[in-house]
N, C-alpha and C positions, 0 to 999 in steps of 0.2 A: 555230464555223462563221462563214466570213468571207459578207459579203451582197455579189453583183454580179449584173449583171444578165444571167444566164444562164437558160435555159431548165429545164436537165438538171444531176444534181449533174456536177461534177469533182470526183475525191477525188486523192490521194497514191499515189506510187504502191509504197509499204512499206501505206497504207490497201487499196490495191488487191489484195495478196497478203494479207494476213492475212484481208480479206474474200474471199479465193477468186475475183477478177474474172481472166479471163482472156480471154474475149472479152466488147468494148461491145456485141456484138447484142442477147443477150438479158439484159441484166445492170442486175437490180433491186435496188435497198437501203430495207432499209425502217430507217426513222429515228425516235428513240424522242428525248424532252424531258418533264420535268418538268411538269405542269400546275400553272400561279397560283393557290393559294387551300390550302384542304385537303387533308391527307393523310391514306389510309384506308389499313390495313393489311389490311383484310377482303379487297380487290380491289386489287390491286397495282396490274393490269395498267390499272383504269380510271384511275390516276395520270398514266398518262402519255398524252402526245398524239403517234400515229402516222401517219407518212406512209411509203406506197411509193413513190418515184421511180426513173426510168433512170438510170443510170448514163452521163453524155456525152461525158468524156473524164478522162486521166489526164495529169498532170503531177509534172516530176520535178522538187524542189528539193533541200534539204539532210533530212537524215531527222527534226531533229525538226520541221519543219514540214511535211514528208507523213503525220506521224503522228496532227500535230494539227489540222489546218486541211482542211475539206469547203467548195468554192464551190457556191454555190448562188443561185438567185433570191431577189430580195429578197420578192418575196410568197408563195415559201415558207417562208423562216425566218422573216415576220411572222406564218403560220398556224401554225407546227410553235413557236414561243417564246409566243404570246398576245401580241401587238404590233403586232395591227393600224391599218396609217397611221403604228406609230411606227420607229425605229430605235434603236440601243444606243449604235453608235458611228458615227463617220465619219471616214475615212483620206479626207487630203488630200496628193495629189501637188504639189511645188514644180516649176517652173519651172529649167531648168539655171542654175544661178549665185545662186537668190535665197537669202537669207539665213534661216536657218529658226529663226532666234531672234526674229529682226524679225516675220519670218510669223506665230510662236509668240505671241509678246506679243500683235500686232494683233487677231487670231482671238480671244483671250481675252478682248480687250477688248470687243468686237462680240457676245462669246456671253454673256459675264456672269457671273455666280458660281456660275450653275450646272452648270457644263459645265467640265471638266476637259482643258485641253489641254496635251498632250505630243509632244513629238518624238521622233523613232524612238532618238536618245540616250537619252532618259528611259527611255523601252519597254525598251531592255536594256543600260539600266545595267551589269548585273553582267557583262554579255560583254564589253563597249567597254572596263571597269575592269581585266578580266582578258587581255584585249589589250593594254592601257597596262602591267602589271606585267611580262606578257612581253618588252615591249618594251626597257623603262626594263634590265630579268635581263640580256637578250642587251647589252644597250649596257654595264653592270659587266662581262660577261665580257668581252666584245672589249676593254675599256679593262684588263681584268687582263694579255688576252694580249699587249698591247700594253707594256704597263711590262716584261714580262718580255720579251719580242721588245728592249727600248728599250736592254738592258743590255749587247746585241751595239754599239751605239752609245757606250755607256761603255766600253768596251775598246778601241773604234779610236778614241777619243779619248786615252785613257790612251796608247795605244802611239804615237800621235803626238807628244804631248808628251815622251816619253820619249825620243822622235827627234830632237826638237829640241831639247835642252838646250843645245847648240851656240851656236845661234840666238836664245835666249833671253837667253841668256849676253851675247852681241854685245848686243843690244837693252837690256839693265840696263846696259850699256857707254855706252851712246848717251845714254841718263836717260832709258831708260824705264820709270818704275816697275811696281810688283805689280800694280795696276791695270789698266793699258794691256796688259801682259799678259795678264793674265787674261781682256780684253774680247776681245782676238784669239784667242783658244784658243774663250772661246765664241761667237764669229761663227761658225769653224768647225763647231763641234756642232751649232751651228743651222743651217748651211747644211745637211752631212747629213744631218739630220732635215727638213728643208724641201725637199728632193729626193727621199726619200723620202717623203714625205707627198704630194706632188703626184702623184709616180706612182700611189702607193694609190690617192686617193681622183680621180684621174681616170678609171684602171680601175673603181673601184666606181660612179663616176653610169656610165660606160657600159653594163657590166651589169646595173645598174636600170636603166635606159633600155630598154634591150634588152628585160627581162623585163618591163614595163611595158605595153609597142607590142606587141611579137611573142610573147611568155607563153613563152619557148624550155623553162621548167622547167614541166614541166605536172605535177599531183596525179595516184597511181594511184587514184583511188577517183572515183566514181559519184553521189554522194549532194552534194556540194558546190555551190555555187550559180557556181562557176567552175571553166575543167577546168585553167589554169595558177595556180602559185604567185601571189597577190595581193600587189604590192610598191605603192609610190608615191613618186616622188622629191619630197624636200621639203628648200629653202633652208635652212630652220630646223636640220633634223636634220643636216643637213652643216656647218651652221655651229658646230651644239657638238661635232662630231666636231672636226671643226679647231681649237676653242679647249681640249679636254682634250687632243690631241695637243699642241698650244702649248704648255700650260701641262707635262706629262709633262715632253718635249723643255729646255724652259725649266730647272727644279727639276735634272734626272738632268746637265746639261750643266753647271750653277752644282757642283752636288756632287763633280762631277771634276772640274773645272778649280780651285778652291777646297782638293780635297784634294793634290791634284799640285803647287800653286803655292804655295807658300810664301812671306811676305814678304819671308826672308830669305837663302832658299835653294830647288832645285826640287822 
């Protein structure tokens, strides 16, 4: 049970159907906790400490926190847990922009060893971790479809060089070595891959932009704490897209141009 300062509970609103709420007129819950101290088995029911409340409103988030989370007043959850005058925990909202590790430290320092402060990273850890593995999955696969997409680039590279032997011929005429060669052949493969890349990943901040401001892809489902697909443009993540496409483009362009050119022949 989370404590705010409300009069009447709010419950969930999957809480709200399993409890059979369907209209707030007359819609009472009665709320059952553990009493502090002894446990008697003779009397079950004197174990626990009960309150009837209204019902004051419903709210819809994602379903496992409608399933698990009752707002209530703070001086009923201090009567219904046995804590009166105390509190269990305290959620504190930051400020847009402040730094919640700064925050984190400071709070700890000011509460003491008794008090256990964490940040909502901490709190769920295993979602945030399983979100980052998602992430890291989907960025291996695009980088897989990518080297295989990269091999249509080895081929018009190959077929250029084949075109030119001509040219080539002319240019070791001149004294131009295997080298100078070979540096021309991959200016070109870089250029196509560098023009190709720009278009990509120009298209791709647009539509994260797009989907970011206007949500154009929105979620079918109800239970979500957003109703569009949640994206974030980030310098960072476009900066190692660009540097494993480099690096791809780099390797697949040296490997043809190096197997086509020979030192001594094309």
């Amino acid at each position: 049970m989370r404590l705010g300062d409300l009069e009447r509970l709010v419950v969930g609103q999957s809480m709200a159907w399993m409890l059979g709420i369907r209209s707030l007129a007359d819609a009472d819950v009665t709320l059952y906790a553990v009493r502090r101290g002894s446990f008697s088995s003779l009397l079950p029911l004197e174990n626990y400490t009960r309150r009837t409340e209204p019902v004051g409103g419903v709210y819809t988030l994602d379903l496992e926190t409608e399933r698990t989370y009752v707002l209530a007043s703070l001086r009923l959850a201090q009567e219904l847990f046995g804590y009166p005058g105390r509190a269990s925990a305290l959620v504190v909202r930051l400020a847009p922009g402040a730094d919640a590790a700064a925050v984190r430290k400071t709070v700890a320092e000011a509460a003491g060893d008794g008090f256990r402060v964490r940040t909502r990273d901490e709190l769920r850890a295993s979602f945030y971790r399983i979100m980052t593995y998602e992430k890291w999955g989907i960025f291996f696969i695009a980088l897989l479809v990518l080297i295989i997409a990269s091999f249509s680039v080895v081929g018009a590279l190959a077929m250029l060089i084949v075109e030119k032997r001509d040219d080539i011929s002319t240019l070791r005429a001149l004294g131009a070595d295997t080298g100078l060669v070979r540096a021309v052949f991959r200016t070109e493969g870089f250029l196509i891959c560098g023009l190709g890349a720009v278009a990509g990943m120009t298209l791709g901040v647009a539509a994260t932009l797009a989907q970011q401001y206007f949500g154009l892809i929105e979620i079918p489902a109800e239970t979500f704490l957003t109703k569009s697909y949640p994206v974030e443009f980030r310098p960072t993540d476009l900066a190692v897209v660009a540097a494993s496409f480099a690096a791809v483009a780099a390797l697949l362009s040296n490997i043809t141009v190096r197997s086509m050119i020979k030192t001594d022949r094309l």
